[in-house]
NULUM-600450 format. One record per residue (C-alpha): x negated, y, z negated; residue number from 0. Coordinates in steps of 0.2 Angstrom, whole numbers. Each point is the difference from the previous one (the first is absolute). Example, Ala and Ser with C-alpha at 12.3 -4.5 7.8 and 13.67 -1.06 7.14 Angstrom:
<recs>
    px    py    pz kolmi
   -62   -22   -39     0
    -6    17     3     1
</recs>
This chain:
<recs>
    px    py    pz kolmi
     0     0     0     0
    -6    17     4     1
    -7    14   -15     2
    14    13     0     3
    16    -7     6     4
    13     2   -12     5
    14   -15    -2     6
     9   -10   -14     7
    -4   -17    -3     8
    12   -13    -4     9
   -12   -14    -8    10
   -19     0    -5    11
   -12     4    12    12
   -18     5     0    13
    -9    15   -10    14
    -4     6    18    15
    19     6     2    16
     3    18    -6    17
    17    -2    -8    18
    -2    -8   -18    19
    20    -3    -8    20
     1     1   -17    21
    16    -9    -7    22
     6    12   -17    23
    17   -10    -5    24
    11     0    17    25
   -10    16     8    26
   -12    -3    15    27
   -15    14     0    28
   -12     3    14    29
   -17    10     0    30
    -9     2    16    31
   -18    -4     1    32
   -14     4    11    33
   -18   -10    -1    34
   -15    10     0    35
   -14   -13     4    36
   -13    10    11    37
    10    -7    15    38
     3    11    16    39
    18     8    -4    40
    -6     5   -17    41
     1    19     5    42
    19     0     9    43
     4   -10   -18    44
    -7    14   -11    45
     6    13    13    46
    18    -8    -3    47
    -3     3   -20    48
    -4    16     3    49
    15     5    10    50
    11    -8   -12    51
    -9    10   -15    52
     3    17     9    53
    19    -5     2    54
     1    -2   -19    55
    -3   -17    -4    56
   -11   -10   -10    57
   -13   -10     5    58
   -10   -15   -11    59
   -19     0     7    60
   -16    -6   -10    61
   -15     9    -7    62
   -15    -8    -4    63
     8     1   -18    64
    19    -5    -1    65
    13     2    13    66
     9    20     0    67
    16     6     6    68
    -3    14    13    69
    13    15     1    70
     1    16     8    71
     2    15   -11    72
    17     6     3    73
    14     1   -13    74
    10   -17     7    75
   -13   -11     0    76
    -7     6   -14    77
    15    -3    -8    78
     5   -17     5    79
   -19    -6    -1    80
     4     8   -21    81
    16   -14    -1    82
   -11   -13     8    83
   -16     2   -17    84
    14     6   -10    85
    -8    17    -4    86
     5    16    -3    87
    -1    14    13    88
   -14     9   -12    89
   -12   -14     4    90
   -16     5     6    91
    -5   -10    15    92
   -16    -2     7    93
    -4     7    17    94
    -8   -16    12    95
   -14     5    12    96
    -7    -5    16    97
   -15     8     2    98
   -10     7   -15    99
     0    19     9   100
    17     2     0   101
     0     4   -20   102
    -6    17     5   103
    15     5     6   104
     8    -4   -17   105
   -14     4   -12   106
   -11    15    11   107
   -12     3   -16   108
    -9   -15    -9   109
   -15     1   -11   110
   -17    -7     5   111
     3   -16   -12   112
    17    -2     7   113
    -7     0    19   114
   -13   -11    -5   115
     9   -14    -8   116
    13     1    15   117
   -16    -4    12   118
    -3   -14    -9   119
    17    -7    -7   120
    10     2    17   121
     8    -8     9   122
     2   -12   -15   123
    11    -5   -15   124
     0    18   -10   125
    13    12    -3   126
    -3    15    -3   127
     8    16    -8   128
    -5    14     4   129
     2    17   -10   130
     2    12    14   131
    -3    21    -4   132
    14    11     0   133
    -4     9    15   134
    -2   -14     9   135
    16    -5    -5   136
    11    15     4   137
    -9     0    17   138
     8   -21     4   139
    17     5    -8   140
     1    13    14   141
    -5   -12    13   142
     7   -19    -4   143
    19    -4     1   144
     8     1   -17   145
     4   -19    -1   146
   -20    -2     2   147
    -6    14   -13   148
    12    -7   -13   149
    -3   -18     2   150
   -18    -2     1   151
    -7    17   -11   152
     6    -2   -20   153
    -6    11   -13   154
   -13     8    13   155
    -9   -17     5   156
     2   -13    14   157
    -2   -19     1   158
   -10    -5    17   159
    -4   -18     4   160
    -8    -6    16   161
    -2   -19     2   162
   -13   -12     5   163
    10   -11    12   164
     1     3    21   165
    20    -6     3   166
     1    14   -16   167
   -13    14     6   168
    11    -4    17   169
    16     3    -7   170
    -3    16   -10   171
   -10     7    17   172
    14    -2     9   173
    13     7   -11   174
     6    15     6   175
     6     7   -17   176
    -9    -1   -17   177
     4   -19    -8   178
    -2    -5   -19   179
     0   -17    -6   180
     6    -7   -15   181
    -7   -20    -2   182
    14    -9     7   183
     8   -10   -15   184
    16     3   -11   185
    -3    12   -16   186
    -9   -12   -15   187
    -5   -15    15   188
   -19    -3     4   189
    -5     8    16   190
     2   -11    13   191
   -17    -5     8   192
     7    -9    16   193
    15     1    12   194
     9   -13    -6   195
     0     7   -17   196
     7    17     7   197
    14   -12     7   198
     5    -6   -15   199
     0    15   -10   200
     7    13    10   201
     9   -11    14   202
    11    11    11   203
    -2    16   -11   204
   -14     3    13   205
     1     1    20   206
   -17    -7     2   207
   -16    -9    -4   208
   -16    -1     8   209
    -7   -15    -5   210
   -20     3    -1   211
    -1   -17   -10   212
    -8     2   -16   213
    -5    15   -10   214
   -19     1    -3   215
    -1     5   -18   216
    17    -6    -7   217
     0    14   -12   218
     4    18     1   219
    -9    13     4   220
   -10    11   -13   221
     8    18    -6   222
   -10    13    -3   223
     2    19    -3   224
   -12    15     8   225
     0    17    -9   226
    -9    12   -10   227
    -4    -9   -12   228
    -8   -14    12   229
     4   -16     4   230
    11   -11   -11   231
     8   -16     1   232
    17    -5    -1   233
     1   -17     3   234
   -14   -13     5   235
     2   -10    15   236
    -9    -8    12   237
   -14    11    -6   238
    -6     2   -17   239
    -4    17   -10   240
   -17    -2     0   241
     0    -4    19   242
    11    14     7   243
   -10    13   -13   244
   -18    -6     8   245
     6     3    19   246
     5    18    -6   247
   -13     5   -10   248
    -9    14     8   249
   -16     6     2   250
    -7    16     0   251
   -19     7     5   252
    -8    15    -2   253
   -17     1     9   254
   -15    12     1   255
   -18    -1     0   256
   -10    -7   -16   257
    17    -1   -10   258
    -4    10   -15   259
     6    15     3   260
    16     4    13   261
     8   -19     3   262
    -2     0   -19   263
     9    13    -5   264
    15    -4    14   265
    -2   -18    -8   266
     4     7   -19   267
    13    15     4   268
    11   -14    12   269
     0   -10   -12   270
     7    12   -15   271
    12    10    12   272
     6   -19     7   273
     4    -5   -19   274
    11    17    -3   275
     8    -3    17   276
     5   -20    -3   277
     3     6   -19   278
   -13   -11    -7   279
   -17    -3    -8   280
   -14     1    11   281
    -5   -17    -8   282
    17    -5    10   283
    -4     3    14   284
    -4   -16     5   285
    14    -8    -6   286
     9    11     9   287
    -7    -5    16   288
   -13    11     4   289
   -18     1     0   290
   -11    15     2   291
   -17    -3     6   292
   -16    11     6   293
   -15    -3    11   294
   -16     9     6   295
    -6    -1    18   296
   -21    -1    -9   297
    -3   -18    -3   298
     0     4   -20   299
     9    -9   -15   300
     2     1   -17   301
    -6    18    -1   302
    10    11   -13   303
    11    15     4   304
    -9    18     1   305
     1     9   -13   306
     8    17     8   307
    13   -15     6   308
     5    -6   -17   309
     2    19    -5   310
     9     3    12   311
    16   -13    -3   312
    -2     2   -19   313
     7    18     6   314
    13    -7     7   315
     2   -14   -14   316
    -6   -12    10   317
   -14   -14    -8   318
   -13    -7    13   319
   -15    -3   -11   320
     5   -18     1   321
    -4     2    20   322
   -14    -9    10   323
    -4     2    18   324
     3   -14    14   325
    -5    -3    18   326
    12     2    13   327
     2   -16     9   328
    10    -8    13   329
    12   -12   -14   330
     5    16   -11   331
     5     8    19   332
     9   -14     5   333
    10    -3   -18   334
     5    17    -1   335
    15     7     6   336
    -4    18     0   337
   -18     8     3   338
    -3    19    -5   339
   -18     7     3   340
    -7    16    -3   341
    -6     4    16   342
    -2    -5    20   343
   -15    -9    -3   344
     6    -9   -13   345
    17    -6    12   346
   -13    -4    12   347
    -8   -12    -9   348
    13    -9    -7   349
     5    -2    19   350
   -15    -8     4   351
     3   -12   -14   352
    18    -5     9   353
     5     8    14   354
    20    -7    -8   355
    -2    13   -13   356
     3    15    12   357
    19    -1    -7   358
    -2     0   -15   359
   -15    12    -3   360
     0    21     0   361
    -8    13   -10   362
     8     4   -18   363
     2    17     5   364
     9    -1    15   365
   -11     9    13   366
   -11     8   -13   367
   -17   -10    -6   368
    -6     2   -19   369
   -17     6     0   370
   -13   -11   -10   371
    -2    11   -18   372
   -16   -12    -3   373
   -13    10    -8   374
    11    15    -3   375
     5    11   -15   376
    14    -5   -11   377
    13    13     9   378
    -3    -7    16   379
     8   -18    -6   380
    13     8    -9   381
     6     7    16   382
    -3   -18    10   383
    10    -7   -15   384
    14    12     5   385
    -1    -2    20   386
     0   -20    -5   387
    14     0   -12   388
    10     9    13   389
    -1   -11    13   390
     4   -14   -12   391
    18     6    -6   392
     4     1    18   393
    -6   -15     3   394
    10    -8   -14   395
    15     9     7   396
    -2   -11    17   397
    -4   -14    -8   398
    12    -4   -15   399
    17     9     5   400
</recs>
């Protein structure tokens, strides 16, 4: 029998046929399926899907970690996919993905942790919620539909999945309307991790199901949460805490050339005006996902900080006297995220060590270098100190929104 011809059966036939009857008392129900197997028709059967979803129904597909119920934002399905879980319209359901780009249109700011994590996480079983700035808030109110703002933004954040399964990717790419996804099981019932188990569940309270065999993981995805306060997790999943916080830590590098006096001071002042902005120790700083490092372009380690340097922080009420200088080299380039130097030169040279680093590396001062205060009276690193720290708080301000 043919994928994606739609009949009732009379007696048992094989699990190739797309219309399974369930018997409940004296009532015959149907569900149409459609097998996704890699075979040629794959596309016209997710096309189908699409279509279907766009028209307001709901359509059963698999993830790589349960099966999801796909709908269209717009108030009747909405509202018969609500009867279907049994929830209340104030749910907040989660926005489904097809490509890991298209969360910009939702979410246009995200801080350098958040970005970082989304590199490495997706696609893939996380969700994640985003706390999304005011402004940029006002500005999508103006330009969604209503249905769409009210469903997918509560209390100022957004729930964005995107899932790491082609007939899924498929699906949501050719969706012409934004589609959430609720895992496809009645209210207080396990998530159902194959076809059949959708069936049995949900029987014809659904229009569809693409059968993509079964899930991956066989558990849900992780939840977690990305605001000002970092990066916190709501429920673990596929990934653990500790995993999903060590693809999101961020590195941050200050270079210049023996690293006493400029990269260590930019080193020390980040580090105290990151602590105030994440409302944290600097001791914290870590556990809070970020690490702050500095390096000299002069092949020259353990060699303390100058002394018009450490003056200059204390200040400011920063402590550096703990600091010792280290070599650039071509590990601390590749592992960090973000590379600020004091000068040309110093970009230069960090280039040569990875031509990859050209994204990530700029001066700290936007187009302006800091001169070298080496060998200069105290004033002269007490203005450095001011043209670093600066640089830094604007820097902060791109980094952690």
């Amino acid at each position: 029998m043919q994928a994606g011809r739609h009949r009732k059966r009379e007696e048992p036939t094989s699990r190739l046929a797309i219309c399974v009857v369930l018997l409940y008392g004296h009532r015959t129900m149907t569900v149409e399926i459609e097998t996704i197997n890699g075979s040629e028709g794959d596309i016209e059967r997710i096309e189908k899907a699409a279509r279907l979803i766009e028209a307001g129904g709901l359509v059963a597909f698999p993830t790589e970690t349960v099966y999801g119920i796909a709908c269209g934002v717009s108030r009747d399905a909405l509202a018969r996919l609500n009867d279907v879980k049994g929830r209340t319209p104030e749910k907040h359901y989660t926005l489904h993905i097809g490509q890991v780009d298209t969360y910009r249109a939702y979410v246009p700011k995200v801080s350098l942790q958040t970005e970082k994590l989304l590199r490495r996480a997706w696609p893939g079983p996380l969700t994640l919620v985003f706390d999304v700035d005011p402004i940029s808030l006002a500005t999508i109110k103006q330009q969604v539909d209503s249905d769409v703002f009210s469903t997918l933004y509560k209390n100022g954040s957004i729930g964005i999945r995107c899932p790491d399964h082609v007939a899924a990717s498929m699906l949501l790419r050719l969706t012409r309307c934004p589609v959430v996804a609720p895992s496809a099981n009645l209210t207080g019932q396990e998530p159902a991790t194959t076809a059949d188990k959708v069936v049995a569940q949900l029987g014809d309270k659904i229009d569809l199901v693409l059968d993509g065999g079964p899930c991956k993981y066989g558990t849900s995805s992780t939840v977690a949460r990305a605001g000002v306060e970092g990066l916190r997790i709501m429920r673990e999943g596929v990934y653990s805490a500790d995993a999903l916080k060590g693809m999101a830590k961020v590195t941050i590098l200050f270079v210049c050339t023996g690293n006493t006096c400029r990269s260590a001071m930019a080193e020390g002042l980040f580090r105290t005006h990151l602590a105030k902005k994440l409302g944290c120790s600097i001791d914290d700083l870590e556990a809070m996902g970020y690490k702050i490092v500095s390096a000299g372009t002069m092949n020259v380690a353990g060699a303390p900080a100058s002394k018009g340097a450490v003056e200059a922080c204390r200040l400011k009420g920063t402590d550096i006297g703990h600091h010792l200088s280290q070599p650039l080299t071509p590990s601390l380039v590749d592992e960090s995220d973000r590379i600020f130097c004091m000068t040309l030169t110093h970009c230069q040279q960090v280039l040569d060590l990875s031509s990859e680093a050209s994204r990530k590396c700029s001066l700290l001062a936007q187009d302006v270098e800091i001169p070298d205060p080496i060998g200069q009276p105290q004033e002269f690193f007490n203005r450095c100190a001011d043209i670093i720290e600066t640089a830094v708080k604007a820097r902060i301000g791109e980094i952690v929104l």
